[in-house]
C-alpha positions as a Markdown table, in Angstrom:
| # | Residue | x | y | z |
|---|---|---|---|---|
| 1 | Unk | 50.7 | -7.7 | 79.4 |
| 2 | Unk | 54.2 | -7.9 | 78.3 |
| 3 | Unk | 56.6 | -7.5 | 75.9 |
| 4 | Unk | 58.3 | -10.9 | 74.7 |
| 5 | Unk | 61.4 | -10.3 | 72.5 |
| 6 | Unk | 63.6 | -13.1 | 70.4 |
| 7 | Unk | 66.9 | -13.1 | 70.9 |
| 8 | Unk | 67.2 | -15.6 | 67.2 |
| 9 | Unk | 65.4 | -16.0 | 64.5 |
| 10 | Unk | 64.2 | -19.7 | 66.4 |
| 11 | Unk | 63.0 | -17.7 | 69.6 |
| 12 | Unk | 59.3 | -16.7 | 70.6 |
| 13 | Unk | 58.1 | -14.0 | 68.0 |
| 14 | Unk | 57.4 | -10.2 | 69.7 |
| 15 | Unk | 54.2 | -10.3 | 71.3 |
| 16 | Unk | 53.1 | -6.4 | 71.6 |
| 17 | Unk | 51.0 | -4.8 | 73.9 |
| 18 | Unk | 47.3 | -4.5 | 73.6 |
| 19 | Unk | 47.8 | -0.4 | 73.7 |
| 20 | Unk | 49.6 | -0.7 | 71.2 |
| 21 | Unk | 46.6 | -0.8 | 69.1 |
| 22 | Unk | 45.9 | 2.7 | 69.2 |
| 23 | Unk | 41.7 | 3.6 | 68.0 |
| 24 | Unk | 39.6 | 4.9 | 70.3 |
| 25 | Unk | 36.6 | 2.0 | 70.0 |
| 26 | Unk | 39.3 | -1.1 | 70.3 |
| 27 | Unk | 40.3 | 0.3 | 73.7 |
| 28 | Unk | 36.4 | 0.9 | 74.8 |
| 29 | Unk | 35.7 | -2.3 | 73.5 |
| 30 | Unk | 38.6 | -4.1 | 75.8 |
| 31 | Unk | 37.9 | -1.9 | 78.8 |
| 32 | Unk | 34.2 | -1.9 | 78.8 |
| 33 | Unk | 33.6 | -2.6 | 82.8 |
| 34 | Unk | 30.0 | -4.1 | 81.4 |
| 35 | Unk | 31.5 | -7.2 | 79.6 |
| 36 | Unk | 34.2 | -7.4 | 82.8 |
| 37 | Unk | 37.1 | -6.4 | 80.8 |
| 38 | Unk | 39.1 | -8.2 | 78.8 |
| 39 | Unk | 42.1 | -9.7 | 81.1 |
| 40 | Unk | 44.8 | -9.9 | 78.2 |
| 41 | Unk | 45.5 | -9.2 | 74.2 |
| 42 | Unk | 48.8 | -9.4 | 72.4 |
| 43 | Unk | 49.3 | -8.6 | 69.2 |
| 44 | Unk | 51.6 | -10.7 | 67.1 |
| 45 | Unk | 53.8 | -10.2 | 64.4 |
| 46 | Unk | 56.7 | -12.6 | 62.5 |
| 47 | Unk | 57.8 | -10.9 | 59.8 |
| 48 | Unk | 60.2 | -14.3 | 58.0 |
| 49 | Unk | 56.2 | -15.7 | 58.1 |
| 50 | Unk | 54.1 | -13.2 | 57.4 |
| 51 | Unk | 52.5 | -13.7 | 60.3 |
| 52 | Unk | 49.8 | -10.6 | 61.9 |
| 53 | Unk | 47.3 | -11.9 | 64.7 |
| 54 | Unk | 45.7 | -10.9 | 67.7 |
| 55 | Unk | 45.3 | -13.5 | 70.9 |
| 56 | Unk | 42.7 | -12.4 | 73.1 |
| 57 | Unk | 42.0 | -13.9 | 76.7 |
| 58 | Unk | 38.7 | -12.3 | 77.7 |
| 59 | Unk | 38.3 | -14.4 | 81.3 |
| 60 | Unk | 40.1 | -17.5 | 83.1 |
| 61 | Unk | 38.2 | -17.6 | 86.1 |
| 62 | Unk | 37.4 | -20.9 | 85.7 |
| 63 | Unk | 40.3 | -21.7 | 84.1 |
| 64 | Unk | 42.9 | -21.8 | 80.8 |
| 65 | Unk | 41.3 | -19.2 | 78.0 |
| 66 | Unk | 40.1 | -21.9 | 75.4 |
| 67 | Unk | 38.5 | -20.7 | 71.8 |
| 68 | Unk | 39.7 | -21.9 | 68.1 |
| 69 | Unk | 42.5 | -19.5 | 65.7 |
| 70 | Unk | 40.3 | -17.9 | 62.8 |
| 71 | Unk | 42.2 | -17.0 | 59.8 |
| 72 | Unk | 40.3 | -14.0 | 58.3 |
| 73 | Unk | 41.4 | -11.4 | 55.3 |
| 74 | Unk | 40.6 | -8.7 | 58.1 |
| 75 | Unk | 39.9 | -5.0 | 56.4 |
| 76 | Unk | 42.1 | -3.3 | 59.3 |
| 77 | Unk | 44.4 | -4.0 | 62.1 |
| 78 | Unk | 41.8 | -2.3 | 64.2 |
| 79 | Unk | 38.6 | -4.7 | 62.5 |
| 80 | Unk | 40.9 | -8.0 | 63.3 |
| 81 | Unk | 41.1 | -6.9 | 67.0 |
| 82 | Unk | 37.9 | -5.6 | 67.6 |
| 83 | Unk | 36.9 | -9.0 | 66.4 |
| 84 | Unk | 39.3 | -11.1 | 68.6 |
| 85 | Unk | 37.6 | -9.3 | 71.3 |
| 86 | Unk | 34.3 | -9.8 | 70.6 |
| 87 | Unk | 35.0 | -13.6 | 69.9 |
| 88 | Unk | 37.2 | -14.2 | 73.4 |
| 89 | Unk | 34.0 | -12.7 | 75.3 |
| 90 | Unk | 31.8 | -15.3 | 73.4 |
| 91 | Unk | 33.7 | -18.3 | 73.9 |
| 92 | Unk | 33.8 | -17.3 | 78.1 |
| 93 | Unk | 30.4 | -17.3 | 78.1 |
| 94 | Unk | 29.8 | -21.0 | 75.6 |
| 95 | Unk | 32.4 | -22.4 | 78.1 |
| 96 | Unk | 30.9 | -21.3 | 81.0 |
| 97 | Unk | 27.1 | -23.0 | 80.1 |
| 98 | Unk | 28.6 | -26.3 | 78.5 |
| 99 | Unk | 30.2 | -26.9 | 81.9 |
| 100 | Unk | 33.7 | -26.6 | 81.0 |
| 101 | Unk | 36.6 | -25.3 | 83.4 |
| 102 | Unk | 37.8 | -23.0 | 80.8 |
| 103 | Unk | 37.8 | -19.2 | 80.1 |
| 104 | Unk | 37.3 | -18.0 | 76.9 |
| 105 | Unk | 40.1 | -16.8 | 74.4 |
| 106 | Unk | 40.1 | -16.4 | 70.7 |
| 107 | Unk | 42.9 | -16.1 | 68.2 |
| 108 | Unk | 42.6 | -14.3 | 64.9 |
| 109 | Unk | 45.4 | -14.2 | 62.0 |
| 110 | Unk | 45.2 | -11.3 | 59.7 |
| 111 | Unk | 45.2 | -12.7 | 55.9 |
| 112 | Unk | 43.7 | -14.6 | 53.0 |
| 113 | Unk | 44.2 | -18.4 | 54.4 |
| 114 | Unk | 44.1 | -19.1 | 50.4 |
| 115 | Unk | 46.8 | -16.6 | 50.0 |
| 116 | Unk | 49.5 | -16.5 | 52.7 |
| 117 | Unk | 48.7 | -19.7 | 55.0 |
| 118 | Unk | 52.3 | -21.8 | 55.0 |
| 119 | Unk | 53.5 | -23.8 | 57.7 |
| 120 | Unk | 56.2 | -21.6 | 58.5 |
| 121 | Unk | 53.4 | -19.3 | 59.2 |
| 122 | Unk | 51.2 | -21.7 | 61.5 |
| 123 | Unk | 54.7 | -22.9 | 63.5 |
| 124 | Unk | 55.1 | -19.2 | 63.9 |
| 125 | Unk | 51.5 | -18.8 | 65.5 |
| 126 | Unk | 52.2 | -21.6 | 67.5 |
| 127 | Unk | 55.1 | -20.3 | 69.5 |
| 128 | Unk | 53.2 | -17.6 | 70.3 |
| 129 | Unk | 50.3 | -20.0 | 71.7 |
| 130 | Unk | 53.5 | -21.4 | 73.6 |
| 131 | Unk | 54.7 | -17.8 | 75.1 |
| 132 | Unk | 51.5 | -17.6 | 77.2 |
| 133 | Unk | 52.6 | -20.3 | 79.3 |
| 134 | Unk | 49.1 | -22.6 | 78.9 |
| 135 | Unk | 46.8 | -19.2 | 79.7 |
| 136 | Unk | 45.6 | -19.9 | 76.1 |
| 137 | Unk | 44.4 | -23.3 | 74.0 |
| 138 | Unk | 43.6 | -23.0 | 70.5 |
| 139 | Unk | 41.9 | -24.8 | 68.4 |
| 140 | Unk | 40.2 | -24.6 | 64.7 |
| 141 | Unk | 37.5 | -21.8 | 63.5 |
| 142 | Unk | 36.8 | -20.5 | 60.6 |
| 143 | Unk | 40.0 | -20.7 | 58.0 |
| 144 | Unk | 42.0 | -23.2 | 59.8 |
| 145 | Unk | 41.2 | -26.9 | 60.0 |
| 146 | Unk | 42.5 | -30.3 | 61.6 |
| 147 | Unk | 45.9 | -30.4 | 59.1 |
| 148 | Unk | 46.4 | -26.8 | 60.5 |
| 149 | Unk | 46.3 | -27.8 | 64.6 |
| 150 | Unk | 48.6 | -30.6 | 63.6 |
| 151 | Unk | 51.3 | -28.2 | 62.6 |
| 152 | Unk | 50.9 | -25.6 | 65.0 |
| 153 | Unk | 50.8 | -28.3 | 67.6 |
| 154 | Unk | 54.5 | -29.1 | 66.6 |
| 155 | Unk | 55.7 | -25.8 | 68.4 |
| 156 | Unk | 53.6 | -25.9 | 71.8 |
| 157 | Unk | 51.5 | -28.1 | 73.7 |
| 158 | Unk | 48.6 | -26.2 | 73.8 |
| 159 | Unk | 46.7 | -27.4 | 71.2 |
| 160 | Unk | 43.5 | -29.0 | 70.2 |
| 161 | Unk | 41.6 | -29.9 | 67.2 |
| 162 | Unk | 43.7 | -32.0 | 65.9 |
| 163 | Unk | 44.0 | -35.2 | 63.7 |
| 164 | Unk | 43.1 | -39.0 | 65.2 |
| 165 | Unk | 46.3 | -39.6 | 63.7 |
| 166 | Unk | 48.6 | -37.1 | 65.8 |
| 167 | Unk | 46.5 | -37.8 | 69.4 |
| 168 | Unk | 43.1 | -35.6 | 68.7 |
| 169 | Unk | 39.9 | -36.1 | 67.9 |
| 170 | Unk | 39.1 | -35.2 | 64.4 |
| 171 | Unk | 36.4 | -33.4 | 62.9 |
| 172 | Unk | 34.2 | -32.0 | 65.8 |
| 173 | Unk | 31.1 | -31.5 | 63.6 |
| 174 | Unk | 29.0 | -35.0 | 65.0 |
| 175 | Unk | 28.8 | -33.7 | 68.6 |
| 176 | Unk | 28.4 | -30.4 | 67.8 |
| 177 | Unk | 25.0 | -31.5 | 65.7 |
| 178 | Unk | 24.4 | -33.9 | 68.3 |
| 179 | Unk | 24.4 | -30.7 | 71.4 |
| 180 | Unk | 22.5 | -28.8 | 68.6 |
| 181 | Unk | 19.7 | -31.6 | 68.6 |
| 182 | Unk | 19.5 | -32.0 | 72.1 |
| 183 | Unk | 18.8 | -28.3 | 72.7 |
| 184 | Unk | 16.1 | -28.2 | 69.7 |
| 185 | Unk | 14.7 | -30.9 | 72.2 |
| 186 | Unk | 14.3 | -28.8 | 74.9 |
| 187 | Unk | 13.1 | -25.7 | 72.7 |
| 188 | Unk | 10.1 | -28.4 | 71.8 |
| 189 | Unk | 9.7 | -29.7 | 75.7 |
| 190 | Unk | 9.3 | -25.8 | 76.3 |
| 191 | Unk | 7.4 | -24.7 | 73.6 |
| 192 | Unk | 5.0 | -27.9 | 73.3 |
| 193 | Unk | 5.3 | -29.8 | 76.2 |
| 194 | Unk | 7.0 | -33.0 | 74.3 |
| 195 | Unk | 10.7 | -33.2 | 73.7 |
| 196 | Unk | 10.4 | -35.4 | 70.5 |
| 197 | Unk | 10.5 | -33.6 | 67.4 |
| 198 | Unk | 8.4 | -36.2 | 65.4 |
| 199 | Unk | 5.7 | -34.7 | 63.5 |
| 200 | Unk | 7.6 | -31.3 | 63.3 |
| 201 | Unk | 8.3 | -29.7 | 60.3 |
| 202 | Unk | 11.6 | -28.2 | 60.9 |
| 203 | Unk | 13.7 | -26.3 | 57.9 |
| 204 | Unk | 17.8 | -26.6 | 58.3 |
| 205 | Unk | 19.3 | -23.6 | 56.4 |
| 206 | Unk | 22.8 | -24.8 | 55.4 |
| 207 | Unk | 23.2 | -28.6 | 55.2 |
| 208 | Unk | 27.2 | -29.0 | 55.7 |
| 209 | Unk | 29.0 | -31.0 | 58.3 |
| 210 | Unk | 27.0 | -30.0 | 60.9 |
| 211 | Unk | 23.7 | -29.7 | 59.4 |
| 212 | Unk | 24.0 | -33.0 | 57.4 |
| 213 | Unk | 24.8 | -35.0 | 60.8 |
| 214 | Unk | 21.3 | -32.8 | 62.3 |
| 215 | Unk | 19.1 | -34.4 | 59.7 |
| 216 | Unk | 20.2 | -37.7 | 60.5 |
| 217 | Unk | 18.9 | -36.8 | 64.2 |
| 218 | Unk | 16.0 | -35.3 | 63.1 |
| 219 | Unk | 14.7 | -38.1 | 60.8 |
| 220 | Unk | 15.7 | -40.6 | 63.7 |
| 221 | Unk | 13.4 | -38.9 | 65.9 |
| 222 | Unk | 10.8 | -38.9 | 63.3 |
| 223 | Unk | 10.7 | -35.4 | 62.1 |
| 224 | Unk | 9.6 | -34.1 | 58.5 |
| 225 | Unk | 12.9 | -32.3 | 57.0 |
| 226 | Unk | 13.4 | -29.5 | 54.5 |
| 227 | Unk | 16.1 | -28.1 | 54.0 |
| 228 | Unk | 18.2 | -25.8 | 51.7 |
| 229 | Unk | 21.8 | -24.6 | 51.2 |
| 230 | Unk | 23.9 | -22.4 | 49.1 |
| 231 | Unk | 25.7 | -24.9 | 47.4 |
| 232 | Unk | 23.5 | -27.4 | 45.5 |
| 233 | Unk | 25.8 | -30.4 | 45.5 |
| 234 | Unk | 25.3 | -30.2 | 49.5 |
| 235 | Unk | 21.3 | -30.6 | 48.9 |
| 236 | Unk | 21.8 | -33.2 | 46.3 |
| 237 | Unk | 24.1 | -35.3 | 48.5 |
| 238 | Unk | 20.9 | -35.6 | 51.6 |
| 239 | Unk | 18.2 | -35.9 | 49.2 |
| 240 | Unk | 20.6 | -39.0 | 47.6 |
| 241 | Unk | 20.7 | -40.5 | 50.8 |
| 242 | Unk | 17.2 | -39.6 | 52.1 |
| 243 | Unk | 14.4 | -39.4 | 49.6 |
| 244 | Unk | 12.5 | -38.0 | 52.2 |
| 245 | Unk | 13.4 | -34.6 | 52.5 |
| 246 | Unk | 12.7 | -32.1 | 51.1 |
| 247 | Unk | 14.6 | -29.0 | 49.4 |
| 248 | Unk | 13.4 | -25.4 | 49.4 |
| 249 | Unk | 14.3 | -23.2 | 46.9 |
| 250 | Unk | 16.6 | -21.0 | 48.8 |
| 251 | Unk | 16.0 | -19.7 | 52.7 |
| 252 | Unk | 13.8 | -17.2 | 51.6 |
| 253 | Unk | 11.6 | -19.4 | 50.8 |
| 254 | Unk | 12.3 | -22.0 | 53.9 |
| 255 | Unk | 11.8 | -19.1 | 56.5 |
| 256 | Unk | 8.6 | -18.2 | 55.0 |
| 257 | Unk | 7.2 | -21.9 | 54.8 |
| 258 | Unk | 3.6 | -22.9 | 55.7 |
| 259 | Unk | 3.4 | -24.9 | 58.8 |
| 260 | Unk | 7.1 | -24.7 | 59.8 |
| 261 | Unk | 7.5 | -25.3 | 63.4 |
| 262 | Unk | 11.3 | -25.3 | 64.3 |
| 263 | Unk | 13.8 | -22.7 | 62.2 |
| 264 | Unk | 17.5 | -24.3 | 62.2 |
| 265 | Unk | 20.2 | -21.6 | 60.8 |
| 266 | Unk | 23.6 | -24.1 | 60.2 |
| 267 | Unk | 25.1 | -21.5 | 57.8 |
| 268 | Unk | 26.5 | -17.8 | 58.1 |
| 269 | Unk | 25.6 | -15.8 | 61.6 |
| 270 | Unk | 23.2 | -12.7 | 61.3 |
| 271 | Unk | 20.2 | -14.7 | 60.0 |
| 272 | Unk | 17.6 | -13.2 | 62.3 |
| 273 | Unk | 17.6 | -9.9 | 60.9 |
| 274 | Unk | 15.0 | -7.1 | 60.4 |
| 275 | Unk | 14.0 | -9.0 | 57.4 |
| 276 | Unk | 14.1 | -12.6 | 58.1 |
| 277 | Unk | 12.3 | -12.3 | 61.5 |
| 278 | Unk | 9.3 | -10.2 | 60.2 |
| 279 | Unk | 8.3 | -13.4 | 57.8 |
| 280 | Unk | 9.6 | -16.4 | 60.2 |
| 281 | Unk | 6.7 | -18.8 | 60.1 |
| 282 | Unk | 8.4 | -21.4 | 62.7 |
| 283 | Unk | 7.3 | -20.8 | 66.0 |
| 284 | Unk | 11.3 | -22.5 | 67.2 |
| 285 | Unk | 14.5 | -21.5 | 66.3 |
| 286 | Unk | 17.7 | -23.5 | 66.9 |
| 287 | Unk | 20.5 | -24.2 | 64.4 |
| 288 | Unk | 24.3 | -24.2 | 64.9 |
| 289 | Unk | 25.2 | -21.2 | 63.3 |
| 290 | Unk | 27.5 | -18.5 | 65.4 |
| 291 | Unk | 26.2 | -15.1 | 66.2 |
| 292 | Unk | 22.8 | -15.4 | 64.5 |
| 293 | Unk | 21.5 | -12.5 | 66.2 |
| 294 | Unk | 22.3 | -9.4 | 63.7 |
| 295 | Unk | 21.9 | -7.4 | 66.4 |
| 296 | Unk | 20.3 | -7.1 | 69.7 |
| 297 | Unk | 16.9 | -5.9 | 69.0 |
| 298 | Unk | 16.6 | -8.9 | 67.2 |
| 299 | Unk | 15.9 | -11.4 | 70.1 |
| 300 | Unk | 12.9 | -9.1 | 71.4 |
| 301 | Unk | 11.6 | -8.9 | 68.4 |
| 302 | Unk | 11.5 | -12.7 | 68.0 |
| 303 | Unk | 9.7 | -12.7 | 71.6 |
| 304 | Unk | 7.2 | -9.8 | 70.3 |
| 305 | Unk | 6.0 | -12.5 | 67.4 |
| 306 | Unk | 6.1 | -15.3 | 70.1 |
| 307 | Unk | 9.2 | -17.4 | 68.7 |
| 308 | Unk | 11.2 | -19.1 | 71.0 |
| 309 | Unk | 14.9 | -18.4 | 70.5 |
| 310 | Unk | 17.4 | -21.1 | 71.7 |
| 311 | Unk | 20.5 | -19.1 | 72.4 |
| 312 | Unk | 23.5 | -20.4 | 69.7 |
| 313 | Unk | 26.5 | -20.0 | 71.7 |
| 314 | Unk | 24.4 | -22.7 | 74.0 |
| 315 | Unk | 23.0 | -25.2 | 71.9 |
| 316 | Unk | 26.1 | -25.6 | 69.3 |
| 317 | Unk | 29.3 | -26.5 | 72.5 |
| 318 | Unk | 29.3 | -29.9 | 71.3 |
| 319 | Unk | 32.5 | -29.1 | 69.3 |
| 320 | Unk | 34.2 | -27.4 | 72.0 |
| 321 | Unk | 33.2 | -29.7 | 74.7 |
| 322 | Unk | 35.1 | -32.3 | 72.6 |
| 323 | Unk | 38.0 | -30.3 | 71.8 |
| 324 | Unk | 38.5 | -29.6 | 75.5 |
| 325 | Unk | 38.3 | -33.4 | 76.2 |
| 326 | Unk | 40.8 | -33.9 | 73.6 |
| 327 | Unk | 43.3 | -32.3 | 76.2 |
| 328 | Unk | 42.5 | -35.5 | 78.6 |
| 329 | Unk | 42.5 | -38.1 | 76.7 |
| 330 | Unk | 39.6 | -38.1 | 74.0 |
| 331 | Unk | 36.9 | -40.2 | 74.7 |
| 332 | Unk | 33.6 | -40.2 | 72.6 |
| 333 | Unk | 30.9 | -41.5 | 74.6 |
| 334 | Unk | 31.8 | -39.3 | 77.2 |
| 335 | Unk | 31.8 | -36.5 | 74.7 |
| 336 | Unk | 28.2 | -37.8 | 74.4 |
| 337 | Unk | 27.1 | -37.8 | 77.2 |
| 338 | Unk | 28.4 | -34.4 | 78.2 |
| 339 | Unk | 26.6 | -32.6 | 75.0 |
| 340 | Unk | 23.4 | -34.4 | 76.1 |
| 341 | Unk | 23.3 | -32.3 | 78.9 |
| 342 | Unk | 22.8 | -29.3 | 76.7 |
| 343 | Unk | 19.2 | -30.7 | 77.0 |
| 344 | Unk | 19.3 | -29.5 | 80.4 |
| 345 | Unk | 21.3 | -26.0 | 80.5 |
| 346 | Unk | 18.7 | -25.2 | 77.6 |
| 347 | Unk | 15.7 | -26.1 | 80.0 |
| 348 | Unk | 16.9 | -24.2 | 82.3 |
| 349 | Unk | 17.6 | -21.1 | 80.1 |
| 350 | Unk | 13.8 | -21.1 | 79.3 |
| 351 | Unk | 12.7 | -21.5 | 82.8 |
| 352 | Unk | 14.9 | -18.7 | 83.6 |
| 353 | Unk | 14.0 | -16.3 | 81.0 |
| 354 | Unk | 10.2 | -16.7 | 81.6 |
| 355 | Unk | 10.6 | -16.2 | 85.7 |
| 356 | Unk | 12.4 | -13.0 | 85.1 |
| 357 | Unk | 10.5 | -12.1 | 82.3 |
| 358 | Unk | 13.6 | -11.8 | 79.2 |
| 359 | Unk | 14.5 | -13.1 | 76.6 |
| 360 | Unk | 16.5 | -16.4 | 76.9 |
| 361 | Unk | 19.7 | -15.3 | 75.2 |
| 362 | Unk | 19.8 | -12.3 | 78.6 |
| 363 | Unk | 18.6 | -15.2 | 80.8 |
| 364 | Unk | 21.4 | -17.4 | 79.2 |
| 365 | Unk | 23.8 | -14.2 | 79.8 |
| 366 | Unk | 23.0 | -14.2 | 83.7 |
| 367 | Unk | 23.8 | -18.1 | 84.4 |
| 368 | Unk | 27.3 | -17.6 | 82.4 |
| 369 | Unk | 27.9 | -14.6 | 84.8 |
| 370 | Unk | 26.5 | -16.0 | 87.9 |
| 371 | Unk | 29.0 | -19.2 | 87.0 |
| 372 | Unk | 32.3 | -17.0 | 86.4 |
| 373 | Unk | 31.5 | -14.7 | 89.0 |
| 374 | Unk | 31.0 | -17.7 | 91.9 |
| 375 | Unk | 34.7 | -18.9 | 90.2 |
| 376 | Unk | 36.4 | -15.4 | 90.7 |
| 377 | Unk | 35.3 | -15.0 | 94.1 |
| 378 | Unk | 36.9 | -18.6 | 95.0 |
């Protein structure tokens, strides 16, 4: 890790030290011999911009650290990197199961995207995407969005997620629903013995650009729908389309459902909880939402009631299998054809977890490992 200084205003921003972040659980959290360590983190600052972010590089064993830029009012300095941290590991581990000769990095800018996001601001973050020398591809996540790759694209070449218009692929929300779909397939090949979902009552909590492309799927397939969302003008716009599914009152309501066989959380992360799993009627669950896991208890306990967990960071790699295409030469149908074969990895999660007897987000854990670890001794 290294210092970078400008020597203009036009030059590469500082890029500090990780040290330099100074609490005692950041440092554990970076060190921790038990997640392998985290291989880099610099924090950056541009003070004409505004600009505060953290770039962490967690492994690139198998390759450039790729994982999107989240643009997050952070409570602390300390919160923001802890969280860049936690973020890099995950996206070395989704990279490692979708297949993808990537590592996993994550980028996270300190701020109110509503407030302070100016494209002085995003050039600014991309010069620093451009002093790691290709060790790090960004992309969108949470806050930042196609316009904003497009800009911070203009100062480095090390980024995805962008516009049709300026050489990307656009809106990564069809394959990610379609990898999403596929590995609800396999849940129901595991669980049932059939991978078709028709006849299945399955409940889709959060119907956005994600979750509306998975009821398409699932009504293809031949699937009874109900779904529910925070914001009623998503609901309306399915039921408009699709008289035939139904809306639950709120998740509450969906989770607790009579004869609901596959639970698909598309919304916020942390929706299997102490609360939510206790009532879960579906004897599935498999949605696209990040991080649904509140904690880690949570998995066992779904295992306890005899619910079959497809592990998120799995199931929903359509979108970054496409952005990683995007750096090749974007082609769709073989997009496609790679997020179909979250079909597969899922299969073989189960059959994992069940021969070694844990649960399948551990099982899905040891194959991530096994792969990175095969790449680091080569």
């Amino acid at each position: 890790m290294t210092d970078v200084r400008p020597s203009s205003a036009h030059s590469v921003p500082e890029v500090s030290a990780a040290h330099t972040a100074t609490a005692s659980g950041v440092l554990h959290t970076l060190f921790r011999s038990d997640q392998g360590g985290h291989e880099q983190v610099v924090l950056c600052q541009d003070s004409a911009s505004g600009l505060k972010a953290v770039i962490a590089l967690h492994n690139t064993a198998l390759g450039p650290a790729l994982g999107g830029t989240r643009f997050h009012p952070y409570a602390s300095e300390d919160e923001a990197v802890l969280d860049a941290l936690n973020l890099s590991r995950g996206m070395s581990y989704k990279n490692a199961l979708a297949g993808l000769d990537h590592g996993g990095g994550k980028a996270v800018i300190i701020g109110d995207p509503e407030a302070i996001k100016t494209e002085e601001l995003l050039l600014a973050y991309g010069r620093f995407v451009s002093s790691l020398g290709g060790r790090y591809v960004t992309a969108c996540d949470v806050g930042t969005y196609v316009a904003d790759m497009d800009v911070v694209a203009r100062t480095n070449r090390w980024t995805t997620g962008r516009s049709p218009e300026n050489g990307g692929a656009g809106d990564s929300s069809v394959l990610t629903a379609y990898g999403v779909f596929q590995g609800m397939r396999a849940a129901a090949q595991h669980q049932w013995g059939d991978p078709s979902l028709r006849g299945r009552k399955v409940g889709i909590a959060g119907v956005g650009k994600v979750g509306r492309h998975l009821v398409e799927h699932l009504l293809e397939d031949g699937a009874e729908v109900v779904i529910t969302d925070v914001r009623s003008e998503s609901v309306d716009r399915i039921l408009a389309n699709h008289p035939e599914v139904r809306a639950a009152a709120d998740t509450e309501a969906l989770i607790r459902m009579e004869g609901l066989d596959v639970y698909a959380p598309c919304a916020l992360g942390g929706a299997l909880n102490d609360h939510s799993v206790p009532v879960l009627t579906a004897k599935v669950v498999c949605g696209a939402a990040n991080n649904q896991l509140a904690h880690p208890g949570a998995e066992k306990d779904l295992a306890d009631r005899g619910i079959l967990y497809a592990p998120d960071y799995v199931v929903n790699a359509g979108g970054v299998i496409q952005v990683a295409d995007e750096l090749h030469g974007f082609d769709f149908d073989r997009c496609r054809m790679k997020a179909g074969k979250i079909f597969d990895t899922t299969l073989s999660i189960f059959a994992r977890a069940k021969e070694d007897g844990i649960p399948p987000a551990a099982a899905a854990d040891r194959l991530a490992e096994l792969r990175m670890a095969e790449a680091r001794s080569a």
